[in-house]
KOLLO-164155 format. One record per residue (C-alpha): residue in three letters; x, y, z. Coordinates in nm, 3 decimals, padded with zeros to 5 digits. Example, Ala and Ser with C-alpha at 12.3 -4.5 7.8 and 13.67 -1.06 7.14 Angstrom:
// residues 2
PT code      px      py      pz
PT  ALA  01.230 -00.450  00.780
PT  SER  01.367 -00.106  00.714
***
This chain:
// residues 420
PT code      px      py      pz
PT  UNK  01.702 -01.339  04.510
PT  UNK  01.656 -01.079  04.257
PT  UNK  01.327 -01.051  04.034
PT  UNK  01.359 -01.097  03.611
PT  UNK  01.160 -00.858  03.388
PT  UNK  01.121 -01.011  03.093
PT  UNK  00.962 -00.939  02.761
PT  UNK  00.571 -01.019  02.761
PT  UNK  00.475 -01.316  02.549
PT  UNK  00.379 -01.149  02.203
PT  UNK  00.094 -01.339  01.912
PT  UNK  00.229 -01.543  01.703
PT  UNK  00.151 -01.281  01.432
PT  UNK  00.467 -01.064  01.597
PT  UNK  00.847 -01.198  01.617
PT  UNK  01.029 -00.935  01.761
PT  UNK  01.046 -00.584  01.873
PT  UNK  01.218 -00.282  02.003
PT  UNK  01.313 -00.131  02.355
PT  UNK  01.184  00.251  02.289
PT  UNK  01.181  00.384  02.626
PT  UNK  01.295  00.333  02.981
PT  UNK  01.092  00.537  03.201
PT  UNK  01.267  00.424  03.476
PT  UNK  01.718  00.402  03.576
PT  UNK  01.869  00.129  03.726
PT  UNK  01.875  00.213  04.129
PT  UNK  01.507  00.348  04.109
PT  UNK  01.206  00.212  04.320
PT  UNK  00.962  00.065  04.109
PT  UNK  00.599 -00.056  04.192
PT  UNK  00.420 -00.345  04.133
PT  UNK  00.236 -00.345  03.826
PT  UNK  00.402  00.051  03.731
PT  UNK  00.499  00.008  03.371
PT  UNK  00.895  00.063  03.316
PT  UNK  00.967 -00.029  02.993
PT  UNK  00.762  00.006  02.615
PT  UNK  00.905 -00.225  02.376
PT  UNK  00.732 -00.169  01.997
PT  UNK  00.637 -00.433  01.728
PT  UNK  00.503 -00.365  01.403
PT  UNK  00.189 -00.337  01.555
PT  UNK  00.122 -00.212  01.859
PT  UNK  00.355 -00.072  02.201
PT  UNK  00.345 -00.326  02.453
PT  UNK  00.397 -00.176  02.845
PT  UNK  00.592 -00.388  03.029
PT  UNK  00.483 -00.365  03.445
PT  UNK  00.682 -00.462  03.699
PT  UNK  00.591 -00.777  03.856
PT  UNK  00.650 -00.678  04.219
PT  UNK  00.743 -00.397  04.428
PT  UNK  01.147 -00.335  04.439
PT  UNK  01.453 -00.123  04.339
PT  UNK  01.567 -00.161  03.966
PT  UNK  01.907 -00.327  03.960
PT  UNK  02.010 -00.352  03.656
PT  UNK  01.869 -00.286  03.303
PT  UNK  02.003 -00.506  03.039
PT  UNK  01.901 -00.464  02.681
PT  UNK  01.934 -00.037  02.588
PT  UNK  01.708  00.160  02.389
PT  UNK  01.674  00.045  02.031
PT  UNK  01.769 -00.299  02.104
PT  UNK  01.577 -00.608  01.920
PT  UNK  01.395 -00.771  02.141
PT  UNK  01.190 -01.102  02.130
PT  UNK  00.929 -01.292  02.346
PT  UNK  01.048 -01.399  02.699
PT  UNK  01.366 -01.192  02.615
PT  UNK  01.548 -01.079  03.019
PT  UNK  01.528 -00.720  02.992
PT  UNK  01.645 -00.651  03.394
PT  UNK  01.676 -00.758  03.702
PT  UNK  01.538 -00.610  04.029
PT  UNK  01.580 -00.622  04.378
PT  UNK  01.276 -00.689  04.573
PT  UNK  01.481 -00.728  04.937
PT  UNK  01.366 -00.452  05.204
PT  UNK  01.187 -00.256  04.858
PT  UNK  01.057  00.095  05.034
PT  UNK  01.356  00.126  05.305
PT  UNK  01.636  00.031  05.039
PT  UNK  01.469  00.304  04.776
PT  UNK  01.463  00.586  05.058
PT  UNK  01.835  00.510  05.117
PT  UNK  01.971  00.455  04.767
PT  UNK  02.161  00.824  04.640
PT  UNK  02.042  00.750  04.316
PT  UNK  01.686  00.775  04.506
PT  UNK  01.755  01.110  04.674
PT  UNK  01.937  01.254  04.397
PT  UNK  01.698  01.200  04.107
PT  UNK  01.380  01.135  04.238
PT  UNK  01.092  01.096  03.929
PT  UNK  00.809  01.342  03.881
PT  UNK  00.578  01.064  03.964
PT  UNK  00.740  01.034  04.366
PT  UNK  00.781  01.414  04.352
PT  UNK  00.405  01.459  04.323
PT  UNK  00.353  01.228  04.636
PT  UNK  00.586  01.441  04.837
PT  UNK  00.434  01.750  04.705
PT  UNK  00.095  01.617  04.750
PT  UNK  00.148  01.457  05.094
PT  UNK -00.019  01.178  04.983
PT  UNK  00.027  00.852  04.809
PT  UNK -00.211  00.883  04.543
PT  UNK -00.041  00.734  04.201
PT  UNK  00.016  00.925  03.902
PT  UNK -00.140  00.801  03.555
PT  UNK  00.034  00.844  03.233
PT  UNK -00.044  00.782  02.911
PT  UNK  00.257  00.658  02.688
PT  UNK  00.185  01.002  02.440
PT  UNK  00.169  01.227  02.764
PT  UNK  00.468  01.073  02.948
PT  UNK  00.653  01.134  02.649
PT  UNK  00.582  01.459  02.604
PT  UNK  00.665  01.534  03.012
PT  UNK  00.977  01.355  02.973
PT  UNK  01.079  01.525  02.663
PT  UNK  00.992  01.908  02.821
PT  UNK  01.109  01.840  03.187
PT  UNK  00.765  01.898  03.351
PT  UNK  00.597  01.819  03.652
PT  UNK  00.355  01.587  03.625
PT  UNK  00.157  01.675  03.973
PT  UNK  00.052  01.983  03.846
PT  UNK -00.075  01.880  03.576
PT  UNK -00.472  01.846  03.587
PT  UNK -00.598  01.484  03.484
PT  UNK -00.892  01.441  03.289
PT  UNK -00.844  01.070  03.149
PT  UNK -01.010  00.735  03.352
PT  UNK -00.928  00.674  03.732
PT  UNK -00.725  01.016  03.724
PT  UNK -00.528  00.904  03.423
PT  UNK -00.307  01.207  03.233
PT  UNK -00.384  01.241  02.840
PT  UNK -00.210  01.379  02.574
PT  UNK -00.402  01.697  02.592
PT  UNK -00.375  01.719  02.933
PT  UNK -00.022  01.797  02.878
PT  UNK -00.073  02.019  02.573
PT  UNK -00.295  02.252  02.745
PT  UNK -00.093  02.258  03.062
PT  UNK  00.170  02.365  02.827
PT  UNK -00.035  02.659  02.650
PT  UNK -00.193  02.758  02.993
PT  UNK  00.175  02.806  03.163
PT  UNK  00.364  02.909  02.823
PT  UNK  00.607  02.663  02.910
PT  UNK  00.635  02.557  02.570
PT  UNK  00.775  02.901  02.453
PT  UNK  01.056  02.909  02.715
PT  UNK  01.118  02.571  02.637
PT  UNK  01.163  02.633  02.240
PT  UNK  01.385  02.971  02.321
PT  UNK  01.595  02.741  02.527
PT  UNK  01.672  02.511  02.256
PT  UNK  01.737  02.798  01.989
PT  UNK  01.967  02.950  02.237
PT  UNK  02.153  02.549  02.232
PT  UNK  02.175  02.545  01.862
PT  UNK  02.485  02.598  01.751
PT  UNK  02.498  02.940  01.503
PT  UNK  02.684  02.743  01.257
PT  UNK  02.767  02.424  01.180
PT  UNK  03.126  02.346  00.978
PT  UNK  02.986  02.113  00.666
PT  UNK  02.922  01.709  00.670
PT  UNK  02.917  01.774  01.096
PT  UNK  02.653  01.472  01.235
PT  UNK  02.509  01.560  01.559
PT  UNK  02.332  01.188  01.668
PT  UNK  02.122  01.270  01.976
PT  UNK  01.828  01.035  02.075
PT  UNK  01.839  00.812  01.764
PT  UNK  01.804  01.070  01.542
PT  UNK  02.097  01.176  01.308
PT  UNK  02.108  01.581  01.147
PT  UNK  02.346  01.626  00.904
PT  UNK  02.456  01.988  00.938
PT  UNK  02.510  02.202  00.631
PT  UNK  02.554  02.550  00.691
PT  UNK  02.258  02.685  00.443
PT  UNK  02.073  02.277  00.373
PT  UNK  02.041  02.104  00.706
PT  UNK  01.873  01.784  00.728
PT  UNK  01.745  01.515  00.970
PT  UNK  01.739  01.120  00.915
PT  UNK  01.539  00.991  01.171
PT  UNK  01.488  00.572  01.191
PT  UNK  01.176  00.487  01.071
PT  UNK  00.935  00.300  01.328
PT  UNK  00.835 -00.077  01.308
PT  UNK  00.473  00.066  01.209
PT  UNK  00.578  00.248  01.005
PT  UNK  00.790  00.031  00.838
PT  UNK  00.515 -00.245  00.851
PT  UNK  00.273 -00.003  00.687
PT  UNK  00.516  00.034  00.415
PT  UNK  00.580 -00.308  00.341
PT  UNK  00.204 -00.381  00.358
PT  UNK  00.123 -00.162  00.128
PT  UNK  00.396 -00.248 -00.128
PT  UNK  00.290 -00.610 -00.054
PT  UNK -00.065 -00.499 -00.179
PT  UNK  00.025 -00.321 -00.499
PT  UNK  00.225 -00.640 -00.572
PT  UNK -00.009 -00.926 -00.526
PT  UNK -00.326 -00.791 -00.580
PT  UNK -00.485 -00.610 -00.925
PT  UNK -00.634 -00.316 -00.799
PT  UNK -00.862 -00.092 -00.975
PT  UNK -01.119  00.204 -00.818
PT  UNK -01.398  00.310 -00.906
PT  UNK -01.588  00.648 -00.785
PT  UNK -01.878  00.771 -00.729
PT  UNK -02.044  01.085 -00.576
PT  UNK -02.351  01.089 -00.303
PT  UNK -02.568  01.356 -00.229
PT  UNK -02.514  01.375  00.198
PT  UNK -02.794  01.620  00.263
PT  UNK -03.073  01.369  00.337
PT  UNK -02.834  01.212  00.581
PT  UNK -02.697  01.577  00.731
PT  UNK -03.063  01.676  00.791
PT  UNK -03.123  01.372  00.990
PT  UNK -02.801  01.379  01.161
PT  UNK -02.934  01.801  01.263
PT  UNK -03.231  01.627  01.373
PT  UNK -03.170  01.370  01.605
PT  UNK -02.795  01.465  01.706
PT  UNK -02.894  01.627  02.052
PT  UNK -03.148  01.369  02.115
PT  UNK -02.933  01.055  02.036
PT  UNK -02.663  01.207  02.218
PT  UNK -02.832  01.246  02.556
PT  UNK -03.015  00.883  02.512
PT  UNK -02.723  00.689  02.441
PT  UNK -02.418  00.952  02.582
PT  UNK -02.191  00.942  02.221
PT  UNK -02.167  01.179  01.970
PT  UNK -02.390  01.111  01.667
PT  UNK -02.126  01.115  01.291
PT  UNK -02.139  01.034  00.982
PT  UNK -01.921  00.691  01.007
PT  UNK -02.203  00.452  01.164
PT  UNK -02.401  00.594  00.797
PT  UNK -02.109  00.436  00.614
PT  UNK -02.063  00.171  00.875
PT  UNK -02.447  00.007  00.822
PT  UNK -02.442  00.088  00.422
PT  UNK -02.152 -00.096  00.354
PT  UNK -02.258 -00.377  00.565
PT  UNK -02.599 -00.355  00.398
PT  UNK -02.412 -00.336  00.040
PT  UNK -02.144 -00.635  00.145
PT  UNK -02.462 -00.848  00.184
PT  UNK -02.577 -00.833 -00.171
PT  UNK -02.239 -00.851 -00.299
PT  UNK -02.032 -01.164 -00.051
PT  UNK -01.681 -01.155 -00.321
PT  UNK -01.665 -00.783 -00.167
PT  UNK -01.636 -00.928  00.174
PT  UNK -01.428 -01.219  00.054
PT  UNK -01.014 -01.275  00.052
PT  UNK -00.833 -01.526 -00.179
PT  UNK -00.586 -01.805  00.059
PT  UNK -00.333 -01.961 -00.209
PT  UNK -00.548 -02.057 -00.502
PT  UNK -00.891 -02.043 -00.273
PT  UNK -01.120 -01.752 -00.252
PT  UNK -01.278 -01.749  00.138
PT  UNK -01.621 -01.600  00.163
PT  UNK -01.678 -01.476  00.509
PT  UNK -02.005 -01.498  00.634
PT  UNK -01.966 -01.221  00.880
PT  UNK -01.886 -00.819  00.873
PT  UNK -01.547 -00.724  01.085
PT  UNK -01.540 -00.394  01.013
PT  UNK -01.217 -00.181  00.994
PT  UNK -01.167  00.174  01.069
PT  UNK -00.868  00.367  00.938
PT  UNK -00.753  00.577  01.247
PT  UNK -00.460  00.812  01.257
PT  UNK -00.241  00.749  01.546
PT  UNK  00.105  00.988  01.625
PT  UNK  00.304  00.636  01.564
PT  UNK  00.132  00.633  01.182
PT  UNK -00.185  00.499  01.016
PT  UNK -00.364  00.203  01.204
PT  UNK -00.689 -00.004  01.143
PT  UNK -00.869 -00.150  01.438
PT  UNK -01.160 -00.378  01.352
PT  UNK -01.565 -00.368  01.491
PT  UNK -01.611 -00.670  01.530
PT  UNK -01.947 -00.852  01.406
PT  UNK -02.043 -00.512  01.307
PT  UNK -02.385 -00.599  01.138
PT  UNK -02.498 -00.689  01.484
PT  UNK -02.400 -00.333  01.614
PT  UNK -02.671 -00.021  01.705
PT  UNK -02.553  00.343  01.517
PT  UNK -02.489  00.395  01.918
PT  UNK -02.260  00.121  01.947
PT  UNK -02.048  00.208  01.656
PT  UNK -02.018  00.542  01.734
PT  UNK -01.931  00.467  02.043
PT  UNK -01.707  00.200  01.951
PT  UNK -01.498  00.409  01.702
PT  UNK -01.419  00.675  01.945
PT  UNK -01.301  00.396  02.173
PT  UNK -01.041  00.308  01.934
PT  UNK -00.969  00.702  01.818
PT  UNK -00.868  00.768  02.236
PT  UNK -00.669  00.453  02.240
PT  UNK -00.485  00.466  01.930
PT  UNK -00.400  00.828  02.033
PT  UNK -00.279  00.698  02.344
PT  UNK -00.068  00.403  02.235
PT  UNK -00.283  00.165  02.399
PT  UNK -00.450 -00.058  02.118
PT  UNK -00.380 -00.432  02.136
PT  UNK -00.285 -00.663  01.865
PT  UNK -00.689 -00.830  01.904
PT  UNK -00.769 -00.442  01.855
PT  UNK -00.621 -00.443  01.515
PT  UNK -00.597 -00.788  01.395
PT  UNK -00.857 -00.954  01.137
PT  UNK -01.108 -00.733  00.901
PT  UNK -01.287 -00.846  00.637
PT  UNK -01.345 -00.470  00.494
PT  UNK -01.186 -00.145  00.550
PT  UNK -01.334  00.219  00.549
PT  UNK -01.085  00.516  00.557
PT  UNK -01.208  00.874  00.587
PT  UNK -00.940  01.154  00.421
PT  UNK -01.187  01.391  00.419
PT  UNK -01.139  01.452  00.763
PT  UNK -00.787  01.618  00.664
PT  UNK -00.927  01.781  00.377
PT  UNK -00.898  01.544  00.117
PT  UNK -01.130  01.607 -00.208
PT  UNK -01.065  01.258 -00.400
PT  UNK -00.796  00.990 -00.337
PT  UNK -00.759  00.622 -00.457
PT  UNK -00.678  00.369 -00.107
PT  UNK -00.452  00.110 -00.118
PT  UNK -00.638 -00.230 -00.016
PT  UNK -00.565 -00.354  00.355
PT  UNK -00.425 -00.739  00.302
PT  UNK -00.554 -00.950  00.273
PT  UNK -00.931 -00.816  00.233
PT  UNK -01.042 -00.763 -00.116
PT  UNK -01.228 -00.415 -00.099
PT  UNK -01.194 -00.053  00.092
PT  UNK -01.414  00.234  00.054
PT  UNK -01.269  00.596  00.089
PT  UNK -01.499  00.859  00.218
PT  UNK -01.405  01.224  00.114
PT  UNK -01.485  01.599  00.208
PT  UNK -01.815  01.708  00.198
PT  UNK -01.859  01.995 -00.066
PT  UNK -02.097  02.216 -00.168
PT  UNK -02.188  02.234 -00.592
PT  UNK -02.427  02.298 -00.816
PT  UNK -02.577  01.968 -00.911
PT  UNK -02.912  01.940 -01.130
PT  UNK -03.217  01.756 -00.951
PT  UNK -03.524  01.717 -01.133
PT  UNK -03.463  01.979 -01.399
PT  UNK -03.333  02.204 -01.183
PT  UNK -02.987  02.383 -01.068
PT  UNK -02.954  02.344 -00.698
PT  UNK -02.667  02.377 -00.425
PT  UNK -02.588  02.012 -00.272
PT  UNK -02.349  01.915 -00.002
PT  UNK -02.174  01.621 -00.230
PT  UNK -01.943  01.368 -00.155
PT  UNK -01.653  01.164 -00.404
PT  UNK -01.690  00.803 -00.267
PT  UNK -01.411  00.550 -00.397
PT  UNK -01.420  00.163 -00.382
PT  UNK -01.032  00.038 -00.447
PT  UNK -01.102 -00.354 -00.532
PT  UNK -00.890 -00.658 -00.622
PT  UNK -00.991 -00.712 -00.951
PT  UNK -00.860 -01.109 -00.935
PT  UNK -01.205 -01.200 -00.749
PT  UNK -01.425 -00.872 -00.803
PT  UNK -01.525 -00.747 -01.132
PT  UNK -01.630 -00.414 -01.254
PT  UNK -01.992 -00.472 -01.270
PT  UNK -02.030 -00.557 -00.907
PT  UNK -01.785 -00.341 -00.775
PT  UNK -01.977 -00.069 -00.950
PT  UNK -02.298 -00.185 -00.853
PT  UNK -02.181 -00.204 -00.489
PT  UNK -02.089  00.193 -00.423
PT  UNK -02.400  00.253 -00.632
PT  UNK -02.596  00.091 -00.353
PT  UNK -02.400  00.270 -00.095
PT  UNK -02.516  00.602 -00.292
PT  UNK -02.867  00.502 -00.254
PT  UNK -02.902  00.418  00.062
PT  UNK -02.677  00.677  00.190
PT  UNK -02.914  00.905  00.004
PT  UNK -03.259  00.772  00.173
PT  UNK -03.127  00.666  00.485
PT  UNK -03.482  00.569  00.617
PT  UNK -03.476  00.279  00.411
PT  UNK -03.148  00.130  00.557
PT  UNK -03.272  00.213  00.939
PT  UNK -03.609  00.061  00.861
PT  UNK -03.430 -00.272  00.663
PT  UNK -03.639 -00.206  00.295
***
């Protein structure tokens, strides 16, 4: 009797998605609980394990097909599992980097990969058992991979290869469709239309969706960051060894805003139909930049959180949105967003509110200028803050009122640490 793999029960907040990679072909031996499939929502990618050791018989919905919840996506063959995979040609013939390593290895120690890392592996051909792990329980990262690539120059032969593929020329109007991904050849303007992903897309309509429902408006401000930067220098090494997380600037932002949302509750509020809900807790979300686009998990019950805990809880979600491995509770929720663009560079911008939360503060690069304190000319590591707001429940006095307590306690952070 042969074993179904079916799509994994998604939230109700998620109706479909999308086969995006088979990591393993019909004939292979699979393991219990080894993840074959990735199937994307709007969202998040959801790993789909196999429920018992066995061969894979048959798949049955391709890449790029629209999946929903409880969906058959294969069959497999669980009769006589390790003996039937030894025998099958397809076995012998095409044996995965993950089996090769045991072979190599002599062992049967199981290789890790990350969805990032195996994509890169299976994209460049290489073997994955001589790559050094440096992820959880032996697991292989993204960087992992990169570095292995720089170390062994691999990634030049592999780019001279595909030069030496590309056809000189291309005759005009020629579509070459390999992967999903469509160039249109012109022999001096080439181009590539690539389908856009379901996060992608859902960040696009989300943000649309905001622009046309809410009335937003920003307002800006600029802190002085020294007071904070010479406590940071102080304590970094210290608060690092005690608590094993890298002292930043977020958990500043993290306990200001909190501290700001508490004298101003419309900021932390969201409007259902004609009702505006005040919530009378702080979820937290922190814009993260993913390869798959722009996501926004949540710390949850944040004014309860240590600096150490939000620290530590932020680069929790950095390593797994860089992995692929954030979950719809991950992500789900917020009652106030904090993006950082001055981590790429960015001098001023104006974010877009995160629906359906009412407020969003943008943090900016840290820049040295003249600024005048007490009479004087001095040299000031300065910060443009911006607070986007929906203007429908939030007017300008308290929105302006709000960053201007950020800037203050931000700029005598003793008074925020000691509550005064």
């Amino acid at each position: 009797m042969s074993i179904e793999v079916k799509v994994p029960g998604f939230p109700e907040s998620v109706a479909d998605g999308t086969v995006v990679t088979w990591h393993k072909k019909a004939g292979e031996f699979v393991k219990r609980d080894e993840n074959i499939v990735d199937i994307e929502t709007d969202k998040v990618v959801f790993e789909v394990p196999a429920p018992e050791d066995g061969i894979l018989q048959e798949i049955l919905e391709a890449e790029g097909v629209t999946v929903v919840s409880g969906q058959l996506l294969a069959r497999m063959d669980p009769a006589n599992g390790k003996d039937r995979a030894a025998d099958t040609p397809e076995r012998k013939q095409t044996p995965t980097k993950e089996i090769q390593a045991e072979k190599t290895s002599g062992s049967n120690i199981e290789i890790f990969l990350t969805p990032s890392a195996r994509k890169i592996i299976t994209e460049h051909n290489l073997d994955a058992s001589r790559i050094q792990p440096t992820g959880k329980e032996g697991r292989i990262l993204k960087e992992d991979v990169i570095r292995f690539m720089e170390e062994t120059s691999e990634q030049k032969v592999i780019q001279a290869e595909k030069q030496d593929k590309t056809p000189e020329k291309q005759a005009p109007g020629v579509t070459i469709t390999e992967s999903g991904q469509t160039v249109e050849y012109n022999e001096e303007r080439p181009s590539k239309r690539v389908p856009m992903t379901r996060l992608r897309a859902k960040i696009a309509e989300r943000l649309v969706e905001a622009q046309q429902t809410a009335a937003i408006l920003t307002t800006f401000n600029e802190v002085n960051m020294k007071p904070v930067m010479d406590l940071r220098a102080k304590y970094k090494d210290q608060f690092e060894k005690e608590h094993g997380v890298r002292l930043g600037f977020m958990s500043f932002f993290v306990h200001a805003s909190i501290e700001a949302l508490k004298q101003f509750p419309e900021i932390n509020a969201s409007i259902e139909d004609h009702d505006i809900i005040y919530h009378g807790f702080f979820d937290i979300g922190i814009a993260v930049s993913s390869p798959r686009g722009l996501v926004v998990p949540v710390l949850r019950d944040a004014d309860q959180l240590s600096m150490a805990e939000i620290e530590s809880g932020i680069r929790t979600y950095a390593k797994k949105a860089e992995e692929g491995t954030l979950s719809i509770e991950d992500i789900t929720g917020g009652t106030f967003t904090i993006t950082n663009g001055g981590t790429f560079g960015s001098m001023l911008s104006t974010p877009i509110l995160n629906p359906p939360q009412s407020g969003i503060l943008g943090m900016h690069k840290i820049q040295e200028k003249p600024v005048v304190v007490d009479g004087d000319i001095v040299i000031r590591p300065m910060m443009y803050l911006a607070l986007s707001y929906d203007h429908r429940i939030i007017d300008g006095r308290s929105a302006v009122q709000f960053l201007v307590t950020i800037k203050e306690l931000l700029e005598d952070p003793a008074r925020m640490l000691l509550d005064i």
